[in-house]
N, C-alpha and C positions, 0 to 999 in steps of 0.2 A: 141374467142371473145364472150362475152355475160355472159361469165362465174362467172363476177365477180359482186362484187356490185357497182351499180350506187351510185350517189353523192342522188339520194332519196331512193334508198334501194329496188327498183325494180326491178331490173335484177338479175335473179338464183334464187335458192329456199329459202325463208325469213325467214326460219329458221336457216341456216346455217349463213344467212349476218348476223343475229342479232346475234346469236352465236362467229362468229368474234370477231363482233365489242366489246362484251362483255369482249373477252376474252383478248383483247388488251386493256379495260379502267382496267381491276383488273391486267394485266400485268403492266401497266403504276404505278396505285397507289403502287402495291407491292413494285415494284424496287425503289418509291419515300419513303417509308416506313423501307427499308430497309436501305437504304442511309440514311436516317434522324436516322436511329439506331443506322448504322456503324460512322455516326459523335458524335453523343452524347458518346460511346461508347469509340470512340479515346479520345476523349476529356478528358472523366472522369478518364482514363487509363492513359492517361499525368500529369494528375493533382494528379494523386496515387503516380508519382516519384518524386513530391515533397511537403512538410510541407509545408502549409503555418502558420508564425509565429503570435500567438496571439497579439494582440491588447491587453494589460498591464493598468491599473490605475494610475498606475507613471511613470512619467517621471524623469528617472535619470539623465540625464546629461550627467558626466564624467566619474563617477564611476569605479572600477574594482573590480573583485573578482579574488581570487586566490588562489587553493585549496593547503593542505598543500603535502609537497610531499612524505608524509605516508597516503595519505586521505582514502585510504581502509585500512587502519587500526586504526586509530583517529579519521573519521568523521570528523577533521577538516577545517572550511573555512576559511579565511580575506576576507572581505572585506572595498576596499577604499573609502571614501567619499570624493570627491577631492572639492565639495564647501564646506564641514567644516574642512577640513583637519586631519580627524578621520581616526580611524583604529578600526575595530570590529571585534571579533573573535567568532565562534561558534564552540562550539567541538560536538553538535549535530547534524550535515549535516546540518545545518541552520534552524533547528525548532527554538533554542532563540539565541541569539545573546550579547553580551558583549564590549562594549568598551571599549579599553586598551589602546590607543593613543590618544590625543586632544592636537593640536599646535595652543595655542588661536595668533591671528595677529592683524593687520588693516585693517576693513572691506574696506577702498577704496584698500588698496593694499595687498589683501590675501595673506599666503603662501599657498607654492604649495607641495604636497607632490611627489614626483618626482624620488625616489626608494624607490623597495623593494624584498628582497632576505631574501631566510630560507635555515636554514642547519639543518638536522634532529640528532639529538644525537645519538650516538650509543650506549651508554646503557639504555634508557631509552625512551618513548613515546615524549618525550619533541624537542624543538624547538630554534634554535638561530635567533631572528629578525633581520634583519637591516631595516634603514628607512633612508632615505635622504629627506630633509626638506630645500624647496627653500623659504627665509624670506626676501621676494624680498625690502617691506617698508624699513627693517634695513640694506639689501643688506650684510644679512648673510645666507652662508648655512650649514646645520646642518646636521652631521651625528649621529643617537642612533642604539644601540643596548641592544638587551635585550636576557638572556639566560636562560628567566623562558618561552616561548611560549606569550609573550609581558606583560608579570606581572611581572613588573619592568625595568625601561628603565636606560641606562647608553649614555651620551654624550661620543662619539668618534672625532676625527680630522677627517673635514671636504672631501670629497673627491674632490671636487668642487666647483665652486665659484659662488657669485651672478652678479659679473660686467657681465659675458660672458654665453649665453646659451654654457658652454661649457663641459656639460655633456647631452647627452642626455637620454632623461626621461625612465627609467627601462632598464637601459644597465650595471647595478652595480652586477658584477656575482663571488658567493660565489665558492669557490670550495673543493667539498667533505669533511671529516669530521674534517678539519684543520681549524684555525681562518685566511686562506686566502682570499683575496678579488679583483678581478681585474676592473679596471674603467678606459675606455676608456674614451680619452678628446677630441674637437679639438676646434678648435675658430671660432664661428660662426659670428660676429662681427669683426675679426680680430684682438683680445689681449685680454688676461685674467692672472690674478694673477699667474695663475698654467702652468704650461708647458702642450703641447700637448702632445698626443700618449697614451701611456696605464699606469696606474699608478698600481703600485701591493703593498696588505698591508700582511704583514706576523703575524698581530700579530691583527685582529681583528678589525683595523681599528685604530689604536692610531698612527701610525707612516706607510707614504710614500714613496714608491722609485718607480724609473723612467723602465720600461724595455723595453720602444720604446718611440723613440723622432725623427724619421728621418720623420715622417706624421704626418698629421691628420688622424685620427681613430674614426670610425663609431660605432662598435661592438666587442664582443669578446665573444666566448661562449667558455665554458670549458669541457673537456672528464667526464662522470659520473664517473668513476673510475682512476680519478686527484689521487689521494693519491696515487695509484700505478704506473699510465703511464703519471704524469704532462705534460698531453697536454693539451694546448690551440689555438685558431684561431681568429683572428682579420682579419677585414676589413676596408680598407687604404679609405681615400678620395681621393687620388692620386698615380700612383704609385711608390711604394719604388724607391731611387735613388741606392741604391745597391742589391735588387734584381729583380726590374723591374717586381713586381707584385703586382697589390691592395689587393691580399687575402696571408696572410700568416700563420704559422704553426709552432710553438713550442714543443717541448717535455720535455723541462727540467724547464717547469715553468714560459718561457716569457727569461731566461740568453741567450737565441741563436736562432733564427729566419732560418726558409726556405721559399724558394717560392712554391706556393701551387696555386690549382686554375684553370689548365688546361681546356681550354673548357666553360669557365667560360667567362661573359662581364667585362671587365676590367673598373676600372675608374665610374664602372655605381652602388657603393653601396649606395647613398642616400637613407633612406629609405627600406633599404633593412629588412630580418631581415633570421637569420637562430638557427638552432638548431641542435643538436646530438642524433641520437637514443638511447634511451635507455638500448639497444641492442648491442652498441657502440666496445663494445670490442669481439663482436661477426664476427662483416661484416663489422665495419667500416664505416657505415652509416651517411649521413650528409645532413638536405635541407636548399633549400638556396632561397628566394622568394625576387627576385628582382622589385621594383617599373614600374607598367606598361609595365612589359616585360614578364619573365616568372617562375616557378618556375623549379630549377636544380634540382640534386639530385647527392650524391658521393658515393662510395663502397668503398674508400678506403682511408678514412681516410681526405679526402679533395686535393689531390695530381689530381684526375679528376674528372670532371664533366660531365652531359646530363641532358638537358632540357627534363619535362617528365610531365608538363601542362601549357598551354593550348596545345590544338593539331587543330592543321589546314596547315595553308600554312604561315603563316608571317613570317620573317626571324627573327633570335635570334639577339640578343642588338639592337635593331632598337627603342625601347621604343614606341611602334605603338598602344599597348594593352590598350587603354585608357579609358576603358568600362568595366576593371577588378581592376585599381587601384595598391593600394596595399597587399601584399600579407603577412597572416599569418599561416605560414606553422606547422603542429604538428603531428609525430610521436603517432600512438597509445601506449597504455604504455604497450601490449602484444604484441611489435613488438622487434626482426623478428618472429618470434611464430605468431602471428597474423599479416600480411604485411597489415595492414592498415595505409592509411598515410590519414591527415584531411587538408585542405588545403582553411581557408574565403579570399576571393577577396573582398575587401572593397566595389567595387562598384555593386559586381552580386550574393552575396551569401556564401553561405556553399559549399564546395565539399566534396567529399571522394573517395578515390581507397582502394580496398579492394582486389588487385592482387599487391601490392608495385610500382602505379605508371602505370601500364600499361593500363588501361581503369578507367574514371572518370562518376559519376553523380553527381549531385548538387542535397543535402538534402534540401534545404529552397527556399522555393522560394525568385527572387534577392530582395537585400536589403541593408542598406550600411551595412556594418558589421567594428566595430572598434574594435574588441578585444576577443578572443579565446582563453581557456585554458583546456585539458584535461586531465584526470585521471583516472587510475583506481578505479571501482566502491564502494564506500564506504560499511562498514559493516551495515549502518542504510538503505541502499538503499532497496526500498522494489519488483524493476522491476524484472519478472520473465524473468531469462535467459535461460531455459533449452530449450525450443522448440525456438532457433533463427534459422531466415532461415539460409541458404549459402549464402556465395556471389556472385551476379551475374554481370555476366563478359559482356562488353559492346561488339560489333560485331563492332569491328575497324580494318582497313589496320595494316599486321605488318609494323615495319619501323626499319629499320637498326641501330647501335647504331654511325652510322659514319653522318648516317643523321641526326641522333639526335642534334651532334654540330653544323647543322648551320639551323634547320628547330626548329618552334613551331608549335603546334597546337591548334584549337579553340575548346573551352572547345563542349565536348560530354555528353550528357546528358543518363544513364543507361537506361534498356530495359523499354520503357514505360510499365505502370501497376504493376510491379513488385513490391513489397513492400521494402521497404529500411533495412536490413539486422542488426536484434536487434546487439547489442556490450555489451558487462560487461563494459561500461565507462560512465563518469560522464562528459559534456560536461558545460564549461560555457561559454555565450557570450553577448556580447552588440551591439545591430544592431539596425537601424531602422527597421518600419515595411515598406514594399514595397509600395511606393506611398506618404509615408508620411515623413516628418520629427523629429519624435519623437522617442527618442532613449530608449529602455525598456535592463533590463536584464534578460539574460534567462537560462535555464537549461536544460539539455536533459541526462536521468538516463539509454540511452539504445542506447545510441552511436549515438541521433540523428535520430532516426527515431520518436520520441515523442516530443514536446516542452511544457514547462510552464514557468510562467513568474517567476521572483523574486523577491519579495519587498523588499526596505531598511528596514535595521535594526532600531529596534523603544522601542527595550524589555529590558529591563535589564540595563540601560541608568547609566555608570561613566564616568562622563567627569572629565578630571584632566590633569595640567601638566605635561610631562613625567619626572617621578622618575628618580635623576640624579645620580647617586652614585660617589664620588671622589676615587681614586685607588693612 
């Protein structure tokens, strides 16, 4: 008793009290010091795992771009101006720009440009365009194609019509190095000129036949090596009354049909959208990114499925995910060699997995994202690839691949601080900026860990109507 310090600092020797007391006010500040460090610290180490996107001088609108699909070897871009209904090409990664397309209309009733598919040549650097051209005033719609790289346009038979949205916009898919074309229909109104289900042209688009009429039909994407193994895959709006599956599976061209799809939401493709690796004839590879639910993934050709983002706890087809949207799914173009898969949620952002799917972070911070396209890195690209870090792999629960069919998860965000892992790819997209509603285009020369903006094309300015040649 007496030992200690009284509440006036008299009791024991007042050297030691004051000593104390000293040494618990620079205790107290240290630990408030440090904590004020470890938060700034967390904070700026959060903010390192993701871009945020610049703020742009224009405001695009509707726009798209879309690189050609030799762009590391051409340099070539398009892109759409969906308020002038133009088409612009640059064979210099987009230093100048050219326009090759102008479909003049009725300014109350524009049209609308509404496809577009390239088929690369195989002797030569050159390019086959198509364009589908919705002329809603005259309630005609236009198919052209051109087979100089858009220097020179030829009028083809229409694949679609105006009375019925009954093509939907960029679902018109060329396949490999033949004049075929496949165009999914359905009626979104209830009646249109043309029959529903998948329309196949053999011959460049001059002439139609039917190779599914039992549904409505959302999509169809085609195997990259169609010349050899004529697959294709479509997605039903309902399903088939003889094979009892919304997803199915061709091999000989669209002439005979399987059911496909296993593990898969059935009945739930609105807005869906999927694609085929690259890779294709390697693994078999296929993603498939269903509206407000979740994105799949296949190894074998589309026969089964596993959900493999978002990850958390929400049950698969329950459309619960209303905070991600819609989903645009993309295969790196060094995949499987590089298992990078890109994956923008309309309403949260960019992701990327960089193990094929099995741990995710989000490159941008969220924003709406309407449209994503990538490529291998063009020849004029000047981002240095040789010191890219590794990938780094996210610290998640394994989970079985039986859980996979009925469990999702909520998107996980990569090791905070970690820098976003350069890529050899050419990234394009259209997103607002976070907070606002203004839609910019953007570019990213290093797989997305970099952004800038992109401005419309302004240089080089031929407007004309498309050259029509009679055959």
């Amino acid at each position: 008793m007496g030992r200690g310090c009284s509440r006036d600092g008299n009791v024991g020797p007042l050297g030691v009290c004051i000593m104390r007391r000293a040494t618990l006010f620079r205790t107290t500040i240290t630990s408030a010091f440090l904590l004020l460090v470890f938060l700034v610290l967390g904070n700026s180490q959060t903010a390192q795992a993701q871009t945020p996107l610049p703020a742009c001088q224009q405001e695009l609108g509707l726009d798209l771009v879309f690189p050609s699909p030799q762009y590391n070897e051409d340099d070539t871009i398009f892109w759409i101006n969906q308020s002038e209904n133009s088409l612009w090409r640059s064979q210099d990664n987009g230093e100048t720009w050219l326009q090759v397309f102008k479909f003049t209309s009725s300014p109350l009733y524009p049209a609308k440009i509404e496809q577009f598919q390239m088929t690369p040549h195989s002797a030569d650097r050159g390019l086959t365009l198509y364009l589908g051209v919705n002329d809603i005033f005259h309630r005609q719609y236009h198919l052209y194609r051109s087979e100089q790289t858009g220097d020179g346009w030829e009028e083809r038979v229409a694949s679609c019509s105006s009375f019925d949205d009954d093509c939907i916009s960029y679902s018109l898919r060329a396949a490999g190095q033949t004049p075929i074309l496949f165009q999914p229909r359905w009626w979104m109104y209830g009646w249109s000129p043309l029959p529903f289900g998948v329309a196949r042209s053999d011959d460049g688009g001059m002439t139609w036949q039917m190779v599914w009429e039992e549904t409505h039909v959302w999509k169809v994407a085609v195997s990259p090596d169609y010349d050899n193994d004529q697959t294709l895959w479509a997605t039903l709006m309902s399903n088939s009354p003889t094979l009892g599956t919304a997803f199915i599976l061709s091999r000989d061209g669209g002439a005979t049909w399987q059911a496909a799809g296993q593990g898969m939401c059935d009945d739930m493709f609105l807005y869906s959208d999927f694609v085929v690796s690259p890779g294709y004839t390697r693994n078999g590879a296929l993603l498939m990114g269903l509206y407000q639910n979740s994105l799949f993934q296949s190894k074998d050709g589309g026969l089964t499925w596993q959900a493999i983002f978002p990850r958390g706890t929400t049950a698969v087809c329950d459309s619960s995910l209303t905070e991600l949207g819609r989903y645009y799914p993309r295969f790196a173009p060094g995949y499987p060699d590089d298992p990078t898969i890109y994956v923008a949620a309309t309403r949260a952002g960019l992701y990327a997995s960089y193990d094929d799917g099995q741990s995710w972070r989000r490159l941008t911070v969220s924003g709406t994202v309407f449209s994503l396209e990538v490529a291998a890195q063009a020849e004029a690209s000047t981002i240095e690839v040789a010191g890219a870090s590794e990938p780094v792999s996210d610290a998640m629960a394994a989970v079985n691949s039986s859980t996979l069919l009925h469990q999702v998860f909520l998107p996980r965000v990569g090791a905070p601080g970690s820098p976003t892992p350069v890529r050899p790819y050419s990234l394009f997209m259209r997103a607002y900026v976070a907070g606002t509603i203004d839609a910019y285009m953007y570019r990213s020369d290093d797989g997305g860990a970099t952004w800038q903006c992109m401005e419309k094309p302004q240089v080089r300015r031929r407007t004309y109507l498309p050259l029509l040649t009679k055959e």
